[in-house]
C-alpha positions in Angstrom: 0.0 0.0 0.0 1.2 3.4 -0.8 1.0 6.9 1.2 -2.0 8.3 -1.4 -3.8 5.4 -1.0 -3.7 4.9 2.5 -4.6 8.9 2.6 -7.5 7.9 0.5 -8.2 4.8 2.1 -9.1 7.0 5.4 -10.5 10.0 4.0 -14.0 9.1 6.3 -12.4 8.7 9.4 -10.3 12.3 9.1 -6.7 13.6 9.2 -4.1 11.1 9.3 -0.1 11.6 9.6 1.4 8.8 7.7 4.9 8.1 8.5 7.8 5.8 7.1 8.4 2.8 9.7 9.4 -0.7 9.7 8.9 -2.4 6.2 5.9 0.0 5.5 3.8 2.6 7.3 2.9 3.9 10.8 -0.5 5.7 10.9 -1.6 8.3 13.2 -4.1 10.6 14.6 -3.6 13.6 17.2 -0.1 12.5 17.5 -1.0 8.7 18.4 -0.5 5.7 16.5 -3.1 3.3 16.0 -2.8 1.6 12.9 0.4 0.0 10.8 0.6 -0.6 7.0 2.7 -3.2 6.5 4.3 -5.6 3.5 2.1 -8.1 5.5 -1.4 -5.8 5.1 -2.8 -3.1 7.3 -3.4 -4.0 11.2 -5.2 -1.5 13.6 -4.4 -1.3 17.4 -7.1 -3.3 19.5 -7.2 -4.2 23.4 -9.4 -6.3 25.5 -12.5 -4.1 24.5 -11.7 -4.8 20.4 -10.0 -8.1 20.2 -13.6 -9.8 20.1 -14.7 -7.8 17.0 -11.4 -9.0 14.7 -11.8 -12.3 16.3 -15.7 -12.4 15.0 -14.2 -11.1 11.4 -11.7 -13.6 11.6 -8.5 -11.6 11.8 -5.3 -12.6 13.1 -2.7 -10.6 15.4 0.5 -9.3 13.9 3.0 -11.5 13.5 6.8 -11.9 12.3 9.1 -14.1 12.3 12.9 -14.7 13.7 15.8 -16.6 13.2 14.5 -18.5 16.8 10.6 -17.9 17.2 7.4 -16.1 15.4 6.7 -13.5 17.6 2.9 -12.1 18.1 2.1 -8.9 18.4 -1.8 -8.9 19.8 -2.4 -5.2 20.1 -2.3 -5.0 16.2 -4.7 -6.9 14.9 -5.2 -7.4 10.9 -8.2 -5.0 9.2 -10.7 -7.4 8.0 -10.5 -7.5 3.8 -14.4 -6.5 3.7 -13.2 -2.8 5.0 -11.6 -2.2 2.3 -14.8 -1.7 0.3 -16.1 0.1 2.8 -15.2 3.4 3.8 -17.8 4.3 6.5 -17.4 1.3 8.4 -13.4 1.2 7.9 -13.5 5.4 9.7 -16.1 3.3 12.3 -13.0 0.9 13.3 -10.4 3.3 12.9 -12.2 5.4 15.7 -11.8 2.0 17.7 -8.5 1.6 17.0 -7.6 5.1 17.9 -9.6 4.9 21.5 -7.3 1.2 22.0 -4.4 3.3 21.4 -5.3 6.1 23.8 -6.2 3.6 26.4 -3.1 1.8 26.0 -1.4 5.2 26.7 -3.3 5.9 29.4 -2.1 2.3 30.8 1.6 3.4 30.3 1.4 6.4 32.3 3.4 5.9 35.7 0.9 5.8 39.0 2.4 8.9 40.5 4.8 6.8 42.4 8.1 9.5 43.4 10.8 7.9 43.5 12.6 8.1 46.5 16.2 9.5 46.4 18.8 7.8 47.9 21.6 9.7 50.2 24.2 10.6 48.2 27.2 9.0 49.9 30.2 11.2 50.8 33.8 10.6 49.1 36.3 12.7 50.0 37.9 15.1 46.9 40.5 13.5 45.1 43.5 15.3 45.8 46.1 16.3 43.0 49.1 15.0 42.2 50.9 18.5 42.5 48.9 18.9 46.1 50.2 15.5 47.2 53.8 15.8 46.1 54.0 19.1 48.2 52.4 17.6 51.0 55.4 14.6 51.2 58.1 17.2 50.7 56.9 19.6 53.4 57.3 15.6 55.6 60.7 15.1 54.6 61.8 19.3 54.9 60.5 18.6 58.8 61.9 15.3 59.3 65.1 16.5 58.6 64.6 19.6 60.8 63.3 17.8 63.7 66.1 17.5 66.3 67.0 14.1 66.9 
């Protein structure tokens, strides 16, 4: 898929920002991703609330492989071929996509948890060369000084 038609392809659902990533395409409103067009197809995000409509469409998570292992990525979820034909429904899942994606984010935030800072511990200045070179000769000037 290329940039115009992915612009086209969500002309119904509103502004997109279309940027280059991975193999293909990272999709985003208001500054958050929600949707990946890939050599593989296009996937939207989903979460616990969207999972069961792909599943009913019979979509598959995001996927790639490894040297080792396949690896499954189930918060993008493949678009369902059928939404391709239609643009009304395809801005309808796009919305849900974006609200998964804001959720997740929401989800990321840290719980307002301070950390607590440690005592710094104390170590004593490093003294310089030149300081501890005068230091041993103003020793040996007294030693020698020192009545026996």
């Amino acid at each position: 898929m290329d940039r115009e038609f992915l612009i086209d392809l969500f002309a119904d659902f509103g502004p997109v920002t279309i940027r280059k990533m991975f193999s293909g395409y990272g999709i985003s409103a208001d500054g958050i991703n929600f949707a990946l067009s890939l050599r593989a197809g296009l996937f939207f995000r989903a979460d616990e609330i969207t999972i069961p409509d792909f599943e009913a469409e019979g979509s598959k998570p995001f996927q790639y492989s490894t040297r080792a292992k396949t690896v499954l990525v189930n918060s993008y979820w493949e678009l369902p071929a059928r939404l391709f034909d239609d643009s009304q429904e395809l801005a309808q899942w796009a919305r849900a996509a974006l609200a998964a994606a804001q959720r997740a984010k929401v989800k990321k935030r840290p719980k307002g948890k301070k950390a607590v800072a440690k005592p710094a511990k104390k170590v004593a200045p490093k003294r310089s060369v030149a300081k501890k070179a005068a230091k041993k000769a103003v020793r040996r000037v007294g030693k020698a000084t020192r009545p026996p």
